[in-house]
C-alpha positions as CSV (number, residue, x, y, z in Angstrom):
1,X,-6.3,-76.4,-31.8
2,X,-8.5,-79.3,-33.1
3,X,-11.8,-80.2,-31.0
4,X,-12.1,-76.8,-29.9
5,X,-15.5,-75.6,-30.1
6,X,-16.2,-73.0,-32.9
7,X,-17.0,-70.2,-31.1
8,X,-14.3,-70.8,-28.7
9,X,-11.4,-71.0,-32.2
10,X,-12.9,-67.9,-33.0
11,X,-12.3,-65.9,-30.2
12,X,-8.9,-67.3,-29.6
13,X,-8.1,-66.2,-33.1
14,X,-9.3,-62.6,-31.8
15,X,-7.2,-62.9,-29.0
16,X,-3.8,-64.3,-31.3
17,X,-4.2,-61.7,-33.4
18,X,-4.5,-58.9,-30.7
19,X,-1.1,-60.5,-30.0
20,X,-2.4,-61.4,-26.0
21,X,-0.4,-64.7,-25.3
22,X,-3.4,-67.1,-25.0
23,X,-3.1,-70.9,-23.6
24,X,-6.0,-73.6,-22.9
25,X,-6.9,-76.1,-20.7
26,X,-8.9,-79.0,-21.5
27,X,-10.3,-81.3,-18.0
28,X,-12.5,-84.1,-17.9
29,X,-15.5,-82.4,-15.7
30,X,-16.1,-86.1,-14.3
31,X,-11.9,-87.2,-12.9
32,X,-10.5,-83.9,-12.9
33,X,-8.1,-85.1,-14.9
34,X,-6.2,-83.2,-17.8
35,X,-6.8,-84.5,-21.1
36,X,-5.4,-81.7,-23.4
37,X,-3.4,-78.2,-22.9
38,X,-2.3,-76.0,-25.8
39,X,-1.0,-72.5,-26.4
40,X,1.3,-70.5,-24.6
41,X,1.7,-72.8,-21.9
42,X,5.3,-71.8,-21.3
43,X,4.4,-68.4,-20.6
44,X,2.8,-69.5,-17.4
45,X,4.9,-72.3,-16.1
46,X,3.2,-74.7,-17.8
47,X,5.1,-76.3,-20.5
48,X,5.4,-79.6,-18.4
49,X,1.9,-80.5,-17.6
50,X,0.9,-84.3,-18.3
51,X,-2.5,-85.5,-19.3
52,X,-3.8,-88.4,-17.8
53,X,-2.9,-86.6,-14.2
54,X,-5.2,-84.4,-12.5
55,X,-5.4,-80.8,-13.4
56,X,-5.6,-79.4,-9.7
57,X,-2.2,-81.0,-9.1
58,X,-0.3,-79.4,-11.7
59,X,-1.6,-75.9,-12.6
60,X,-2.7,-74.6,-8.9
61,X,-4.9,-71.5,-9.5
62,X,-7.9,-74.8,-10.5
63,X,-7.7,-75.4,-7.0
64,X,-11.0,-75.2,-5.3
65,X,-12.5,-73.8,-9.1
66,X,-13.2,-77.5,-10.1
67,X,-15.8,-78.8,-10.6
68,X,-17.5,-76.1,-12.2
69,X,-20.3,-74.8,-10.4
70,X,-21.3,-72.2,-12.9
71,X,-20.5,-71.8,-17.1
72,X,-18.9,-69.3,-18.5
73,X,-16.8,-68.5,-15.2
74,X,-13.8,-65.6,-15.0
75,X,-11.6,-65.3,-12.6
76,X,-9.6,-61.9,-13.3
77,X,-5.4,-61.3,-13.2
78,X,-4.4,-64.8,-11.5
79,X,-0.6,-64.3,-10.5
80,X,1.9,-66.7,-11.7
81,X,5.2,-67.7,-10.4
82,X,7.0,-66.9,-13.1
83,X,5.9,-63.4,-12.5
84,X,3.1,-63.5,-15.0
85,X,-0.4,-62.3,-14.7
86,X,-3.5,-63.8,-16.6
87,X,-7.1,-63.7,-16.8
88,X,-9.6,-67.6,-16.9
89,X,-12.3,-68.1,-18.5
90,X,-13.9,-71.4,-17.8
91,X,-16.4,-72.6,-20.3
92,X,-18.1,-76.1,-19.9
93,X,-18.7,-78.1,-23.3
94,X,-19.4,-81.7,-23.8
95,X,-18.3,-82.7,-20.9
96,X,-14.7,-80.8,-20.8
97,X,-14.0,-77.8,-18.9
98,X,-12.1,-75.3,-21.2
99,X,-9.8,-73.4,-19.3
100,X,-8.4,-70.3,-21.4
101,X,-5.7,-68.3,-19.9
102,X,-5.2,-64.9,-21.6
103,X,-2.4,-62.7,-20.7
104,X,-3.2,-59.5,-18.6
105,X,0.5,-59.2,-17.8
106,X,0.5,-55.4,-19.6
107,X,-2.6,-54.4,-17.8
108,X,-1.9,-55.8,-14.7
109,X,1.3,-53.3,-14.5
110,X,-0.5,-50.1,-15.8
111,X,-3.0,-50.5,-13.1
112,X,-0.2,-51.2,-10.7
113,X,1.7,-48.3,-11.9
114,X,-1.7,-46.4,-11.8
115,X,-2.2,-47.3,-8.3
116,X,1.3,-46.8,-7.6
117,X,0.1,-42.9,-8.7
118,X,-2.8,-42.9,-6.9
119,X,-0.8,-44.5,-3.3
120,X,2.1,-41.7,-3.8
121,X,-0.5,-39.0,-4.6
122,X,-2.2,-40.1,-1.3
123,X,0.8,-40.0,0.2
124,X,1.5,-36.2,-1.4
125,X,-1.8,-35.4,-0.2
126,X,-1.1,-36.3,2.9
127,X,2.1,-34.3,3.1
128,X,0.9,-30.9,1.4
129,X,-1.7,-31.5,4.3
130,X,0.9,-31.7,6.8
131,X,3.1,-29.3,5.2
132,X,-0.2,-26.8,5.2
133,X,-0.6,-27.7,8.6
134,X,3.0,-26.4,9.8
135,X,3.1,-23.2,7.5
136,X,0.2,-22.7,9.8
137,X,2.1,-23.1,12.9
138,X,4.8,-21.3,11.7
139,X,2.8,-18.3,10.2
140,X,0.9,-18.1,13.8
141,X,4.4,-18.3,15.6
142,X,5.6,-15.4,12.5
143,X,2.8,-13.2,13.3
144,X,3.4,-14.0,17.4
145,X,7.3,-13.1,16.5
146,X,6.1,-9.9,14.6
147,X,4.0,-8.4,17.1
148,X,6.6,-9.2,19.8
149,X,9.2,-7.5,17.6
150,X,6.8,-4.7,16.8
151,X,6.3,-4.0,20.7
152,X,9.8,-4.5,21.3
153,X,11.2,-2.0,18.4
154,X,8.4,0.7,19.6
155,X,9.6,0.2,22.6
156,X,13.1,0.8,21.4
157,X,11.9,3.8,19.6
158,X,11.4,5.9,22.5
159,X,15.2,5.6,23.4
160,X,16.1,6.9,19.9
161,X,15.5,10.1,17.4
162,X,12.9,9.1,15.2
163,X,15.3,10.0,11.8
164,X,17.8,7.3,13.7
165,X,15.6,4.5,14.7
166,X,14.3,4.9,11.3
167,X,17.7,4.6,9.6
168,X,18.6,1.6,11.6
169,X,15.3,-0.3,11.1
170,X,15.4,0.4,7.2
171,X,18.6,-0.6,6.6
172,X,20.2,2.5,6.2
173,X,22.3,2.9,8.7
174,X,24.4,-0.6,10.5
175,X,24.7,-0.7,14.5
176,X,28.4,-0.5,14.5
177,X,31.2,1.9,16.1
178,X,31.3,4.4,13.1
179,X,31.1,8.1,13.2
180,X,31.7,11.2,10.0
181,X,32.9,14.1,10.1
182,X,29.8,16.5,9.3
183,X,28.9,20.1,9.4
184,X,26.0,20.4,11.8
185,X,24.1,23.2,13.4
186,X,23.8,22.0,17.2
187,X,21.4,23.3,20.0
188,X,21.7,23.6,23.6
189,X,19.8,24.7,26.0
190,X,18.6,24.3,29.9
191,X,16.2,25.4,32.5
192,X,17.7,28.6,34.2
193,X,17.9,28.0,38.3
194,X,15.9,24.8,37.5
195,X,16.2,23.5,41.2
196,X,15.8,26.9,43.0
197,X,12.8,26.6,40.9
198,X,11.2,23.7,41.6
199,X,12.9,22.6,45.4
200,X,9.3,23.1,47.2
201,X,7.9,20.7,44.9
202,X,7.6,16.8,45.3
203,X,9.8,14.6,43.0
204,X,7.1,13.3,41.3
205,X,6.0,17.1,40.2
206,X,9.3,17.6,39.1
207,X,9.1,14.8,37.2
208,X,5.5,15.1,35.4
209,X,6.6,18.9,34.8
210,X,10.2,17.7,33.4
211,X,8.4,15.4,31.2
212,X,5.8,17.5,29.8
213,X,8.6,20.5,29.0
214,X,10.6,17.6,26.7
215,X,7.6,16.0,25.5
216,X,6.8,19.6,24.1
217,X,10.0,20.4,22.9
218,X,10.8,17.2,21.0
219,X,7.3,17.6,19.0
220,X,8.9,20.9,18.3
221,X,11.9,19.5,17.6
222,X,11.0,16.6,15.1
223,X,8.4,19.3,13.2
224,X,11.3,21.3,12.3
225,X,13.6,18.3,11.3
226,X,16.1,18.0,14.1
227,X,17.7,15.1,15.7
228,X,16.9,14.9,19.5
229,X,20.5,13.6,20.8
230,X,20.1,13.8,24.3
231,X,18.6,14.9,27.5
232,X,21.1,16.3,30.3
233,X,19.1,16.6,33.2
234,X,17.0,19.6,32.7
235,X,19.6,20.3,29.5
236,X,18.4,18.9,25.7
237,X,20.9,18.8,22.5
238,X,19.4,18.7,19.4
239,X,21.3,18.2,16.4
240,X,21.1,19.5,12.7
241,X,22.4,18.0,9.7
242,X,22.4,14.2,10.2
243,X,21.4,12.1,9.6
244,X,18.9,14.5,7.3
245,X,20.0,17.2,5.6
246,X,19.1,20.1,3.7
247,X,21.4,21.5,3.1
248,X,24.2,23.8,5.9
249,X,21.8,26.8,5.6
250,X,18.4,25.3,5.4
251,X,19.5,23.6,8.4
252,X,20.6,26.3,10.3
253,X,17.1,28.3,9.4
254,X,15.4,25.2,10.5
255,X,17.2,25.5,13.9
256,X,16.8,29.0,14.7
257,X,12.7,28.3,13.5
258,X,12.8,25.3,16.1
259,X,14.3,27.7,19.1
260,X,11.8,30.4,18.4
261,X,9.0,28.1,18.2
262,X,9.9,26.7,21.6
263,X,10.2,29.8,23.5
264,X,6.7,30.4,22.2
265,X,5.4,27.3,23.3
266,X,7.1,27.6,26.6
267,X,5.4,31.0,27.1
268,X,1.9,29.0,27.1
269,X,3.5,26.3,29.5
270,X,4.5,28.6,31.7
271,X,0.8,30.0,32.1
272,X,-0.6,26.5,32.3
273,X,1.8,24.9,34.9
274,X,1.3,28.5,36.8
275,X,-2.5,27.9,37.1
276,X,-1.9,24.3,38.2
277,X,0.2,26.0,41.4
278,X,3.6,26.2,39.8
279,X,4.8,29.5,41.2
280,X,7.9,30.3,39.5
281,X,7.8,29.5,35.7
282,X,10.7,27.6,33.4
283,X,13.3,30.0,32.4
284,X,15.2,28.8,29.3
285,X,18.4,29.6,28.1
286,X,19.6,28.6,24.3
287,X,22.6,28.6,22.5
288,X,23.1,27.6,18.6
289,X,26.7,27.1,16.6
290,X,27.4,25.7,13.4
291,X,30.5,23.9,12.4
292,X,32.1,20.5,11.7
293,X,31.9,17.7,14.4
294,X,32.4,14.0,14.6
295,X,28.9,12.2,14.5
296,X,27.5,8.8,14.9
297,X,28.1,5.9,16.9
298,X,30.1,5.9,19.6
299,X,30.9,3.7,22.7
300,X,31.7,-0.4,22.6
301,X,30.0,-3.3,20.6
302,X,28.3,-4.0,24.0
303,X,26.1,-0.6,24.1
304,X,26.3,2.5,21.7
305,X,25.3,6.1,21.9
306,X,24.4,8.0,18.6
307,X,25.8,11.8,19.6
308,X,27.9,14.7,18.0
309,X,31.5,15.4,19.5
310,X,33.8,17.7,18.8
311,X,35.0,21.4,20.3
312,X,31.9,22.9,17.8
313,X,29.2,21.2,20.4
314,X,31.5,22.3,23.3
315,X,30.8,26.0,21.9
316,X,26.9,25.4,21.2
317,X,26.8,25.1,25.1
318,X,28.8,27.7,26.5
319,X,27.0,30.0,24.0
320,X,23.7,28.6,25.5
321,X,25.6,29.3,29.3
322,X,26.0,32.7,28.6
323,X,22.4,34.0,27.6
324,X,20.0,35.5,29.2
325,X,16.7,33.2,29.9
326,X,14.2,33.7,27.4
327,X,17.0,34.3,25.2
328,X,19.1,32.9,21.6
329,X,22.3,33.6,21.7
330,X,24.3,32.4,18.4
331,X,27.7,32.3,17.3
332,X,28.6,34.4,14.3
333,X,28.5,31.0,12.0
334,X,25.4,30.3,12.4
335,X,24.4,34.2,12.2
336,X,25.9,34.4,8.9
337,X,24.0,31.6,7.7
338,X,20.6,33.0,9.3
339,X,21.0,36.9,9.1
340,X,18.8,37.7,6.3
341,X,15.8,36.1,8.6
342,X,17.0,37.3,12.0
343,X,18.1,40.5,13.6
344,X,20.8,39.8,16.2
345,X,23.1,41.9,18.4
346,X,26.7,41.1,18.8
347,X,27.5,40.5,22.6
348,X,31.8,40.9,23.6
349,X,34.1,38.1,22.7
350,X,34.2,35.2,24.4
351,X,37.3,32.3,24.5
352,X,36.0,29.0,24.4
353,X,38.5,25.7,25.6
354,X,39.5,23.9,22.5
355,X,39.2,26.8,20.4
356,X,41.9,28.9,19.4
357,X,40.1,31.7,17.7
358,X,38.1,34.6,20.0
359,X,34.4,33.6,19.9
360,X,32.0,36.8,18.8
361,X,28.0,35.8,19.8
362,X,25.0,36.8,18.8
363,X,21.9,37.5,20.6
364,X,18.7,37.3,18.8
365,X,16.4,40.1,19.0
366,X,13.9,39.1,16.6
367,X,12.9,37.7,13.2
368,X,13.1,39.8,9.9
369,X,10.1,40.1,7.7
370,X,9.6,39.8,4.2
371,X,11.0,43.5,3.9
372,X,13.7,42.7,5.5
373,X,11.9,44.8,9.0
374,X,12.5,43.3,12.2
375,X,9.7,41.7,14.1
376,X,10.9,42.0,17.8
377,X,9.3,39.1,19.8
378,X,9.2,40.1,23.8
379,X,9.5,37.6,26.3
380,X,9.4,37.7,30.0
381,X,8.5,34.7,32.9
382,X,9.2,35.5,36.4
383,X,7.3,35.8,39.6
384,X,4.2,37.3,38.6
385,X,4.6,37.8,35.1
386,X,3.9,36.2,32.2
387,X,4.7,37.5,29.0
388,X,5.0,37.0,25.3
389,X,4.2,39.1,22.5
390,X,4.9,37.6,18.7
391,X,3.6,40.5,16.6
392,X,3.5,38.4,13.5
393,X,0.7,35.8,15.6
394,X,-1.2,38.7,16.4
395,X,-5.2,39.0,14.7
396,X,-5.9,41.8,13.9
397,X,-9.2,41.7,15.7
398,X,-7.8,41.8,19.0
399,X,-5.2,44.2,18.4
400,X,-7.1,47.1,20.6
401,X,-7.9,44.3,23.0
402,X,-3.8,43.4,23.6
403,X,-3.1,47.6,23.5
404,X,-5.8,48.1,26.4
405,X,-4.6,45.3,28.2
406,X,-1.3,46.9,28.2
407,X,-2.5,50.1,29.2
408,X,-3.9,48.8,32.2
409,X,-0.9,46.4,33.3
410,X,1.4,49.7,32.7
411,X,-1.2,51.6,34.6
412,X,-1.6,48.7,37.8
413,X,2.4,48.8,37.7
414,X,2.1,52.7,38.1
415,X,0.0,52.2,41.1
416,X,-3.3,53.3,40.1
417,X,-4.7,50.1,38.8
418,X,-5.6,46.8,41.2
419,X,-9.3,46.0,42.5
420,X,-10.2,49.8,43.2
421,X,-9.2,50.2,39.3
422,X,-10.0,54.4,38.0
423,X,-12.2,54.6,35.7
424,X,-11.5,54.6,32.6
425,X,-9.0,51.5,33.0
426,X,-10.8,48.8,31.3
427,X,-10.2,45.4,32.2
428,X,-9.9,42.7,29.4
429,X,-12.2,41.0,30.5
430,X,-15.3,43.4,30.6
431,X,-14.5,43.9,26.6
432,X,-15.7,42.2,23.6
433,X,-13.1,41.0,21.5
434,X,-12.3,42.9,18.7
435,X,-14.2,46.1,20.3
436,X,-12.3,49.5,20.5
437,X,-11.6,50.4,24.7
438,X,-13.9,53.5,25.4
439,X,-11.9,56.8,25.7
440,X,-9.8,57.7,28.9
441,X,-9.4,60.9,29.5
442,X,-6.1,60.4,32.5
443,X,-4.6,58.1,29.4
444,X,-4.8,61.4,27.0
């Protein structure tokens, strides 16, 4: 490297000892010409160059660069076709243009590579966006879906028992034909001379009236744990022991709890829908029996019905054919289960189709305290009377209010009550509550 400026030896020395492949140009700044080359020329395709011959001709990145307008000059990463990459540095001295070319080759790669990063981060960027933007979409068409499920399956939940459409929807129970053999304490009952009752009233009465009586009973039925399996006209079955259970006896008590809970209720219906013009009141009929029966799905793949079969059910409903309305009647399995909380009279033998044993029922008379005492509950509906007496949901504040109320209904029945009342009848409502009736001397 003879002739080379000082300053420009030292700073190639730099550069050869930071191992960057350095080459030179010398050009006469008056022809053009090249009058001396050096280096690593062969790293850039430029082992052949002839001096004597202009410079633009044989190395093409001078083209349009000479002459030099300005000194130093850099031109940064020139490509070469030899796939190269290198940075000039023009330098004017005596009369010679200096042309260095230092190799950026390394550098040019790691910023390629680094915008190689930077173009498929974009392009990451860009997708997480559009990703983002569809999990959106989809998570407003999942929460669309859900609430369209949700009305759909509460829809569905009013065609099924609660303890069913919960099994199904939890995954306990799969929609398929499948039944078990389970011991269940089953309920039947219907409206006693239900259209006699209600043929002077429009269907839609019937139907608000109907309604109201299963909407009532069904609470009833669900507080108490039982499985509402269908409705039969003015007839309801209810199930106990699947798909909940407690246990035969516990089941059984729940039952016989449930039945005595609806006559009560019915009792208060009856006054209600008489008020609103309903002359004759519901009479109800019930009949309980506990034994083994096939339950669960039955029917095809296309459409299922979740019931009990089996002669046991067959006997729940002639037991429930044979009482009187207002009435239990029980068959002696289900007595046996429940006799330490009931008191119940045995009614004749009965045969029963599918059963080859004699049939003895039970009517139930009332409920057994604590002490084992019975508490006899009195109920009574028909054409101007409406009555039912619980002892155990007496206060005891109104006790003399219930007994003078008696009094007087016995005395009216007797003839010697209505408007023109004797005295000494007190009317209910011309007491306080809670207040002792004043002495009658034709009651002494």
């Amino acid at each position: 490297m003879d002739g080379v400026p000082a300053n420009l030896a030292e700073r190639l020395q730099e550069l050869t000892y930071d191992e960057r492949a350095v080459a030179y140009l010398q050009v006469d700044d008056a022809t053009l010409n090249l009058v001396g080359a050096g280096g690593h020329l062969d790293n850039y395709g430029l082992a052949a160059v002839r001096l004597g011959e202009p410079a633009a001709e044989q190395a093409f990145f001078l083209e349009g660069l000479l002459p030099l307008m300005e000194s130093p000059f850099f031109v940064p990463s020139i490509e070469f076709d030899c796939g190269r990459a290198a940075d000039l540095h023009f330098h004017e001295d005596a009369g010679n243009v200096w042309v260095l070319l230092i190799d950026v080759t390394d550098q040019r790669d790691a910023t390629r590579r680094l915008q190689q990063k930077a173009y498929d981060m974009t392009l990451l960027q860009e997708k997480e966006a559009e990703l983002n933007r569809r999990l959106e979409d989809m998570n407003r068409e999942l929460e669309a879906a859900n609430d369209f499920l949700v009305r759909i399956s509460t829809k569905i939940s009013h065609y099924l028992a609660p303890q069913i459409y919960k099994s199904i929807f939890s995954g306990q129970k799969d929609v398929t034909i499948h039944t078990e053999r389970k011991e269940l304490t089953i309920f039947f009952s219907d409206i006693k001379d239900f259209t006699a009752t209600t043929e002077h009233l429009q269907p839609e009465a019937i139907t608000l009236l109907l309604n109201e009586y299963f909407t009532e009973m069904s609470v009833i039925a669900l507080k108490h744990g039982g499985t509402v399996d269908k409705f039969i006209g003015d007839a309801l079955v209810i199930f106990f022991g699947d798909p909940e259970t407690k246990g035969t006896v516990e089941d059984a008590r729940a039952c016989l709890g449930m039945a005595t809970e609806m006559q009560s209720r019915l009792a208060e219906l009856n006054v209600k829908w008489r008020s609103a013009g309903t002359e004759q009141p519901f009479r109800v009929r019930m009949g309980v029996n506990t034994g083994f029966c096939n339950v669960g799905n039955f029917g095809s793949v296309n459409r299922m019905d979740y019931t009990a079969i089996g002669a046991e059910v067959n006997l729940a409903a002639r037991l429930q054919s044979i009482a009187e309305p207002g009435h239990i009647v029980i068959s002696y399995e289900t007595y046996v289960l429940v006799r330490d909380v009931v008191a119940a009279r045995a009614l004749p033998q009965i045969s029963v189709k599918g059963i080859g044993r004699m049939v003895v029922p039970y009517v139930v008379e009332g409920v057994l305290d604590e002490a084992g005492q019975k508490i006899e509950i009195f109920s009574e509906h028909m054409t101007g009377l409406d009555f039912y007496l619980d002892p155990r949901a007496v206060d005891a504040t109104a006790l003399e209010r219930i007994r003078a109320t008696l009094k007087n209904a016995i005395a009216a029945l007797e003839g010697r009550g209505g408007e023109d009342a004797p005295a000494g009848i007190v009317r209910p409502d011309q007491m306080d509550p809670g207040c002792s009736p004043p002495p009658n001397d034709k009651a002494r």
